[in-house]
C-alpha positions in Angstrom: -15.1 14.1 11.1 -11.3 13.8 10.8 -10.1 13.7 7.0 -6.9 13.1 5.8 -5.1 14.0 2.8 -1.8 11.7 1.7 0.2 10.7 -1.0 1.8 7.3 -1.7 5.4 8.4 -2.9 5.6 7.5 -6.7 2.0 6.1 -6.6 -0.8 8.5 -8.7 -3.6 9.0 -6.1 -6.2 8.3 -8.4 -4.0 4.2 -8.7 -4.0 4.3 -5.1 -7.6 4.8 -4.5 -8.7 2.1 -7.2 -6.4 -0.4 -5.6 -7.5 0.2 -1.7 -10.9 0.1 -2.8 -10.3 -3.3 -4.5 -9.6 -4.5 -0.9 -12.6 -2.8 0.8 -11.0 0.7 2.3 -13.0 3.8 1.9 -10.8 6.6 0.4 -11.4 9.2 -2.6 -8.7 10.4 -5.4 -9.4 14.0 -4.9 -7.9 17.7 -5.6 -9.2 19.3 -2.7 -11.2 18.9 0.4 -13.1 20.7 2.9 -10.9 24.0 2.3 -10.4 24.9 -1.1 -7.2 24.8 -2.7 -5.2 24.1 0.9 -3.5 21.4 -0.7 -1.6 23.5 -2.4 -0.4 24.9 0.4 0.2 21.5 1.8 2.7 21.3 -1.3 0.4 18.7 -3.1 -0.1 19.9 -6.9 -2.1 17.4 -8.3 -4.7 14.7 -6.9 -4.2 13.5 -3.6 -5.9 10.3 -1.5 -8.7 11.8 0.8 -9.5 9.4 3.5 -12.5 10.1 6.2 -11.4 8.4 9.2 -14.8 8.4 11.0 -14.9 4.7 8.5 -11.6 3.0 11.0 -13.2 2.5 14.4 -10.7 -0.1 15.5 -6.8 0.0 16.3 -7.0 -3.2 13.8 -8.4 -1.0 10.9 -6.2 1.7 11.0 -3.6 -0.5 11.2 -5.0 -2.6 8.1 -5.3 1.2 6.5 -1.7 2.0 6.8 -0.5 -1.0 6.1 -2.8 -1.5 2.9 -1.0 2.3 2.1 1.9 1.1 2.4 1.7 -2.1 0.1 0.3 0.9 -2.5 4.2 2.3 -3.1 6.1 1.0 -5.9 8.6 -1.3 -5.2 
């Protein structure tokens, strides 16, 4: 299963997950996934959004996905 791991610039992960699950999308708040501490190495430090794409199916959901990240930055 492809899994991503992003951050919303100036948005905590943990803010980010609560509000895209408020409008039905999937995704987890999380430190680390499948390889332990890679997201370090990714240069994240803290909590990062995990999001398991095997959920968006359709051109119209990932496109509902990104654009739902998107409304997540601060303005």
């Amino acid at each position: 299963m492809p899994t991503f791991l992003v951050n919303v610039e100036g948005a905590p992960a943990a803010d980010v997950a609560t509000r895209l699950g408020e409008r039905g999308i999937g995704v987890w708040a999380h430190d680390s996934w499948y390889s332990l501490n890679l997201y370090r190495r990714l240069g994240y430090d803290g909590y990062a959004v995990r999001i398991g794409f095997i959920h968006y199916n359709t051109a119209e959901e990932v496109d509902r996905l990104v654009s739902e990240l998107a409304g997540c930055a601060p303005a």
